[in-house]
Kinemage of the C-alpha trace (Angstrom):
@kinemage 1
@onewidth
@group {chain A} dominant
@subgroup {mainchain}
@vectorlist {calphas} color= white
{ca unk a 1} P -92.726 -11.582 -19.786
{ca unk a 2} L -95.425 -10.439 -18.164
{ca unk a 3} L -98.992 -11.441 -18.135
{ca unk a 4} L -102.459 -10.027 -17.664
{ca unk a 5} L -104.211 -13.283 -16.092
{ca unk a 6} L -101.366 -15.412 -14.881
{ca unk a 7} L -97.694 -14.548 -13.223
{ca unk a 8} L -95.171 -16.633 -14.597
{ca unk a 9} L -91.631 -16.896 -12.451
{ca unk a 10} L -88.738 -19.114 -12.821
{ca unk a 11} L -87.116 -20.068 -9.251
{ca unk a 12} L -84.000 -23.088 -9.202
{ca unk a 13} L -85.208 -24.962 -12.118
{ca unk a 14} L -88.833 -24.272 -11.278
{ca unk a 15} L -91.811 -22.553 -13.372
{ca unk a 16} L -94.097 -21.236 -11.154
{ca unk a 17} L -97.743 -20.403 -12.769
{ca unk a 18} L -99.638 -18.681 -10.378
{ca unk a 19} L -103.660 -17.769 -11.624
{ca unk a 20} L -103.863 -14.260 -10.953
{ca unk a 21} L -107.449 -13.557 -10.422
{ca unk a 22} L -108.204 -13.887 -6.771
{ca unk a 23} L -111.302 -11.410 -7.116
{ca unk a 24} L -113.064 -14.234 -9.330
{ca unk a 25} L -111.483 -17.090 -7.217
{ca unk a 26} L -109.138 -17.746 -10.737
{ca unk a 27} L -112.011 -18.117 -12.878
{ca unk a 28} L -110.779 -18.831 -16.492
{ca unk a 29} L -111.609 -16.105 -18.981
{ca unk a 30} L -110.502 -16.230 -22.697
{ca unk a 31} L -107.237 -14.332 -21.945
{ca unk a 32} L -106.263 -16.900 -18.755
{ca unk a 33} L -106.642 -19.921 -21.960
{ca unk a 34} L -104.344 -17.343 -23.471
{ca unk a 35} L -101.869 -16.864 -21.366
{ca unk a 36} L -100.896 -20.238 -20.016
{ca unk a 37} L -101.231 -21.507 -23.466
{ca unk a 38} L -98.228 -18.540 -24.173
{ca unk a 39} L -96.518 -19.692 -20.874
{ca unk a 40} L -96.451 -23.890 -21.437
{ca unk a 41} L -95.314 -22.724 -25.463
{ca unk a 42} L -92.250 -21.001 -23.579
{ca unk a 43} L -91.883 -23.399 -20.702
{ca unk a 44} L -91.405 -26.416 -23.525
{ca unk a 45} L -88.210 -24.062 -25.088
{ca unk a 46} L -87.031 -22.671 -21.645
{ca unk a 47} L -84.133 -25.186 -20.771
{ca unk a 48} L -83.907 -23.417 -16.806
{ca unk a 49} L -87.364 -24.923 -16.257
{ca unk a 50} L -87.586 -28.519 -15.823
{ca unk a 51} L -90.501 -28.689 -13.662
{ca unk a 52} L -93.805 -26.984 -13.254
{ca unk a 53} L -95.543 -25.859 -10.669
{ca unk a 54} L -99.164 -24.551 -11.140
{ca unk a 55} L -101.045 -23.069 -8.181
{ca unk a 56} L -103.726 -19.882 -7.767
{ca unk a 57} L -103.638 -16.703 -5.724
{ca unk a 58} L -105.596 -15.781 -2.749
{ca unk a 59} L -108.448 -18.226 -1.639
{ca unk a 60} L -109.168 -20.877 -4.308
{ca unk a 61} L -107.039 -22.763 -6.995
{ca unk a 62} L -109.809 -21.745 -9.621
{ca unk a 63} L -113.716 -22.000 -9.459
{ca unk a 64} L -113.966 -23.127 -13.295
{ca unk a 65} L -114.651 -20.690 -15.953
{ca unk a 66} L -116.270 -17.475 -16.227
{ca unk a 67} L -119.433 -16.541 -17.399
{ca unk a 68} L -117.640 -13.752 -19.925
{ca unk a 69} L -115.979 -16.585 -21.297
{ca unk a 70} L -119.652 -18.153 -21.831
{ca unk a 71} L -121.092 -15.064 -22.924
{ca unk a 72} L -117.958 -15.087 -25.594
{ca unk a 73} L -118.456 -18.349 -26.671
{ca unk a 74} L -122.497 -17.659 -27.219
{ca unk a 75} L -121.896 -14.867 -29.528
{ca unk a 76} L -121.050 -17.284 -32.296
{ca unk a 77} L -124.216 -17.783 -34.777
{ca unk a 78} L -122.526 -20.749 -36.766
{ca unk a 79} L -121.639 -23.924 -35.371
{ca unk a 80} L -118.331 -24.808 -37.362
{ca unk a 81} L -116.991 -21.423 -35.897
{ca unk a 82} L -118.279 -22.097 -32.610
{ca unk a 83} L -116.759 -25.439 -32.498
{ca unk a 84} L -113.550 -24.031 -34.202
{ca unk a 85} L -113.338 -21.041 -31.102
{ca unk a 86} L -113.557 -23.952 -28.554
{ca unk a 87} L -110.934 -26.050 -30.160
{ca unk a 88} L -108.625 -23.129 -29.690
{ca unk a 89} L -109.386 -22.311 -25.765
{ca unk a 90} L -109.230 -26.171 -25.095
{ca unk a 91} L -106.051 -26.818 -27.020
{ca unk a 92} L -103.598 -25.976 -23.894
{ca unk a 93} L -104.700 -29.439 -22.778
{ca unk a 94} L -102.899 -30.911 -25.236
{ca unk a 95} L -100.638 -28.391 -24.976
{ca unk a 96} L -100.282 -29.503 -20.998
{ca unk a 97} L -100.346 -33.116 -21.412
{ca unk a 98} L -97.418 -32.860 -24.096
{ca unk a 99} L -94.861 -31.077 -22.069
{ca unk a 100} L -91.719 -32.946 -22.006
{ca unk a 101} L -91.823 -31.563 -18.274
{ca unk a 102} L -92.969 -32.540 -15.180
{ca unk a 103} L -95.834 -30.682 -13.746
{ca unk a 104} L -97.719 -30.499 -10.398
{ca unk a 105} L -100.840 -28.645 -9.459
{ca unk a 106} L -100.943 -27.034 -5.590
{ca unk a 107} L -104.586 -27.113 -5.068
{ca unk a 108} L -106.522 -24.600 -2.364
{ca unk a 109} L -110.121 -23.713 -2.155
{ca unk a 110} L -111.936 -24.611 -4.532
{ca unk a 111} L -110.922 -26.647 -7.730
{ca unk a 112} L -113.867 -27.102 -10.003
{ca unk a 113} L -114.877 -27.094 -13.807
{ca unk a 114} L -111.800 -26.228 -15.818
{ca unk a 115} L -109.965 -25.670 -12.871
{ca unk a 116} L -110.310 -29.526 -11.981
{ca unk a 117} L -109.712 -30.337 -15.820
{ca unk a 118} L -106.552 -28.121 -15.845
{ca unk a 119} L -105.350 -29.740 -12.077
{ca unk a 120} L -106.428 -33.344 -13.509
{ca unk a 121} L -104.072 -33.272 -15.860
{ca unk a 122} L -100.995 -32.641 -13.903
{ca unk a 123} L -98.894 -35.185 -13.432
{ca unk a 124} L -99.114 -34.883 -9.473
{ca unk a 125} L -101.544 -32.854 -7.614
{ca unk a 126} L -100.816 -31.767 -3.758
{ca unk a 127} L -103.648 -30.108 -2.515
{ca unk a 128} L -105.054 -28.312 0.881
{ca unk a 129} L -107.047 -30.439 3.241
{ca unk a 130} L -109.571 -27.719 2.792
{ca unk a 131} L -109.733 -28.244 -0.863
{ca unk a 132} L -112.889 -28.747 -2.583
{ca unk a 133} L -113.618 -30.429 -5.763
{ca unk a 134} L -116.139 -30.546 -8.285
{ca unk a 135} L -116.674 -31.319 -11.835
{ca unk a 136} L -119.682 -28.855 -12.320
{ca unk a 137} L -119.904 -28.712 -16.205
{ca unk a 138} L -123.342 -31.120 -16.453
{ca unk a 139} L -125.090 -28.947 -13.812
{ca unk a 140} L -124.414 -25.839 -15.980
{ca unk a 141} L -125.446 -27.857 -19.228
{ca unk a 142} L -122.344 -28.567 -20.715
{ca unk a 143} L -120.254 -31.200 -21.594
{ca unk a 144} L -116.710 -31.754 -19.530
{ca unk a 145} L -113.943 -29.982 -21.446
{ca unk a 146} L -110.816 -29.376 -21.305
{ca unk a 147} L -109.276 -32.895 -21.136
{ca unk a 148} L -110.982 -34.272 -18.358
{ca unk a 149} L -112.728 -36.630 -20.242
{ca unk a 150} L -109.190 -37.861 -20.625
{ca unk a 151} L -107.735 -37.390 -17.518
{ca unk a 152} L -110.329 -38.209 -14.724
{ca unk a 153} L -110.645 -41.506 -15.507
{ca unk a 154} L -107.079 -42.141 -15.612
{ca unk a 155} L -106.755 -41.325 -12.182
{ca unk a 156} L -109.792 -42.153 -10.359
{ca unk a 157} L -111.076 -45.339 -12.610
{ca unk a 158} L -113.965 -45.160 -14.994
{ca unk a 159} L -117.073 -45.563 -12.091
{ca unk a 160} L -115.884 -43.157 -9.848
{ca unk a 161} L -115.014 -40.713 -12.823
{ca unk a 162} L -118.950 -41.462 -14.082
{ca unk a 163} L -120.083 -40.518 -10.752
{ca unk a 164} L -118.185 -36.817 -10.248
{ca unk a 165} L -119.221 -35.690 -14.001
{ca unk a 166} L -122.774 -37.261 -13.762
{ca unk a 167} L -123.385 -36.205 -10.110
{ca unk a 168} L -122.024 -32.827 -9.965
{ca unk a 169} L -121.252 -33.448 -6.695
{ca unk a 170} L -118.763 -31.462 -4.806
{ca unk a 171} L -115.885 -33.530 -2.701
{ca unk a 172} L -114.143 -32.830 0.169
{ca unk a 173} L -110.004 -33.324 0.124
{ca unk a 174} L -110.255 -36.360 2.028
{ca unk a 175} L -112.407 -38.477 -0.462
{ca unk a 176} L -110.261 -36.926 -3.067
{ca unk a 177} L -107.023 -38.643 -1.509
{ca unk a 178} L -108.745 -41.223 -0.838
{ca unk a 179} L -110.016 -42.433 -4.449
{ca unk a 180} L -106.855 -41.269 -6.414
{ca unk a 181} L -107.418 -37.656 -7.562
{ca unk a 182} L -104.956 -36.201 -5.099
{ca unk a 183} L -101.624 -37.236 -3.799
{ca unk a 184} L -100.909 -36.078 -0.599
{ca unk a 185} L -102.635 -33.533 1.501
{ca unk a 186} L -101.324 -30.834 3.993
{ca unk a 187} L -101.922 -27.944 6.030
{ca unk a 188} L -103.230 -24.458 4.014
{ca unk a 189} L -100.116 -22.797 5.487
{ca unk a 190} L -97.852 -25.512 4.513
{ca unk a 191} L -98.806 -26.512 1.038
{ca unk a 192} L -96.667 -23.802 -1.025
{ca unk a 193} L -94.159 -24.632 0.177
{ca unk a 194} L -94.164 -28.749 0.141
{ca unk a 195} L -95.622 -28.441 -3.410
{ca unk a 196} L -92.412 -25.916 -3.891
{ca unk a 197} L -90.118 -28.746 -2.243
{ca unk a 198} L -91.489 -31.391 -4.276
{ca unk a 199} L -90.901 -29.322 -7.653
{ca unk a 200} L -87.450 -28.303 -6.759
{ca unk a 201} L -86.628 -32.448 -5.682
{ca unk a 202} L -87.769 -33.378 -9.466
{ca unk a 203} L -85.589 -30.240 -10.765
{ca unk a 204} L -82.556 -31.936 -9.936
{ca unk a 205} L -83.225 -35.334 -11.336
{ca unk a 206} L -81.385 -36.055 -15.216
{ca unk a 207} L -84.090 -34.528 -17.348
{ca unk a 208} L -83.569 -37.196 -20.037
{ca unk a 209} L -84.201 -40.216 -18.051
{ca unk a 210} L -87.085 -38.011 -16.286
{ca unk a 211} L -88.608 -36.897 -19.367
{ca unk a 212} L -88.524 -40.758 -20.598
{ca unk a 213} L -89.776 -42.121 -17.948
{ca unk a 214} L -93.013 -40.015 -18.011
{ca unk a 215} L -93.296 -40.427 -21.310
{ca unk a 216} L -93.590 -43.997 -21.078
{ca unk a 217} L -96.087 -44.070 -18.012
{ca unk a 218} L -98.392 -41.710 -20.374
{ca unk a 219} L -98.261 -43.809 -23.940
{ca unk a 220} L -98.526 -46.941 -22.624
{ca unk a 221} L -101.651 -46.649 -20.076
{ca unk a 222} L -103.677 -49.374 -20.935
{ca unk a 223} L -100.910 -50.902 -23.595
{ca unk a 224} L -100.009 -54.704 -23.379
{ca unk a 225} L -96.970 -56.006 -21.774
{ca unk a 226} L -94.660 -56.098 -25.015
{ca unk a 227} L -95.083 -52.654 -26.296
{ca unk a 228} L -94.130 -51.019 -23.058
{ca unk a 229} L -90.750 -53.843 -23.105
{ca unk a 230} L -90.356 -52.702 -26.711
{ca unk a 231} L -90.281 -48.956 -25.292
{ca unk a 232} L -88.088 -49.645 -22.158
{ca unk a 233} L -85.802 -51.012 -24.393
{ca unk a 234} L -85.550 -48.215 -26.636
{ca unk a 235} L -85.453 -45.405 -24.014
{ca unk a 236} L -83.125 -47.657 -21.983
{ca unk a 237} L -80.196 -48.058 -24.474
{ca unk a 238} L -80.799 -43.907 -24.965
{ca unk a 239} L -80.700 -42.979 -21.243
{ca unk a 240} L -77.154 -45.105 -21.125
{ca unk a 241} L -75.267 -43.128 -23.459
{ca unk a 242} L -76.503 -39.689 -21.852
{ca unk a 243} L -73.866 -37.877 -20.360
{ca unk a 244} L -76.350 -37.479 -16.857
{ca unk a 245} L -76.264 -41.278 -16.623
{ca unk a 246} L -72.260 -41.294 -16.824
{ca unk a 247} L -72.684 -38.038 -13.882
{ca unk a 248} L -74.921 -40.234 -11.863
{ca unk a 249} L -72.438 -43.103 -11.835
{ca unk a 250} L -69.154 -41.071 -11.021
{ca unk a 251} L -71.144 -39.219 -8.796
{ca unk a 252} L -72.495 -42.185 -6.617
{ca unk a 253} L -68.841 -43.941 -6.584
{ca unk a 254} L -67.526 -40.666 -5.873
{ca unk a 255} L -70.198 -39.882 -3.286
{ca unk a 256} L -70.539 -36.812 -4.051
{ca unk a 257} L -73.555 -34.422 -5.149
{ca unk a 258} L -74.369 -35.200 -9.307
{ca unk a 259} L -75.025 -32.135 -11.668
{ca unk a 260} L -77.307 -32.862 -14.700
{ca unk a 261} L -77.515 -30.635 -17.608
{ca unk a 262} L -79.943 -32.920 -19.876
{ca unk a 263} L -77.353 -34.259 -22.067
């Protein structure tokens, strides 16, 4: 299917959203909310994609959102319908952080506002060593949306997250590895394709065990010691009746290459 904002492709095992505005550095308008909130809806009931891989075209991975989009948003007179329009836009977060899949943001440019919020919530971010970062919302007065509230501090610890969204201020890629908020960095020219390698190496894991295993790491942030026992437990006694558990085990003894099909 074909989008207006956003090019969606499906390449062994991998969904590739690209943003598709490199004339507004992949500023987020209404439609781009709409789109990838279309594209993660299909992703969750596409059984070929098991990973996701979310980058932007040209320069930048997106420079937040657009001032349309603000424009749109101040053209509501009532507050309950204001609030109600925002709920919709910001619902992909959810939408993002629900996935039963894998996903990992390629990060170029610049990666600010939403852009940050929609990266931040990845479960793995590779990014440029040119990237930049920002969290930008305060300095525009507004409040961080789109999940970060949720996701920053998760990955960067509560002080540092305080500083980006009260500071405003811009980092380089190097800090960003450095505190948590990125992974690994590499080269401009070589960070397509690593992210790609990266995406396709999580393709061919057992999706049950995979999807389990993030599952857990996500509920039980911040949970005590016997709920995530009580969970292991559970998702443990599923994973060893799954036929990709029995694959993995002939597989190994058979040394041979294992082929999952999430059953």
């Amino acid at each position: 299917m074909d989008y207006s904002t956003v090019h969606w492709e499906i390449k062994d095992g991998v969904g590739i959203i690209t943003l598709n505005r490199p004339e507004k550095l992949n500023t987020f308008s209404v439609q781009v909310f709409h789109d990838l909130q279309e594209i993660f809806s299909n992703a969750e009931n596409e059984q070929s994609v098991r990973v996701l891989l979310i980058k932007g075209s040209g320069a930048s991975f997106s420079a937040g959102g657009d001032m349309e989009m603000l424009k749109y948003l101040g053209s509501f007179q009532e507050q309950a319908l204001l609030q109600e329009a925002i709920a919709k836009l910001v619902k992909l977060a959810a939408q993002l952080n629900h996935l039963e899949i894998p996903s990992i943001a390629a990060v170029q440019g610049y990666c600010l506002g939403v852009g940050l919020s929609l990266a931040s919530l990845c479960d793995i971010r590779l990014a440029s060593k040119t990237a930049i970062f920002g969290t930008e919302f305060v300095a525009m007065g507004l409040v961080p949306d789109t999940g970060i509230l949720y996701s920053l501090s998760r990955l960067v610890g509560l002080g540092k997250a305080k500083e980006m969204l009260l500071t405003c201020r811009r980092i380089k890629a190097e800090e960003a590895e450095k505190i948590g908020l990125v992974n690994s960095l590499f080269s401009a020219e070589e960070l397509e394709q690593e992210a790609f390698n990266m995406a396709s190496r999580i393709a061919q894991l057992p999706p049950v065990s995979l999807k389990m295993a993030r599952e857990g790491l996500n509920r039980f942030t911040g949970a005590t010691i016997e709920e995530v026992l009580s969970y292991e437990s559970l998702a443990q006694a599923l994973c060893l009746r799954t036929e990709d558990h029995h694959e993995a085990v002939s597989a190994f003894l058979s040394k041979r290459k294992p082929s999952f099909h999430g059953k």
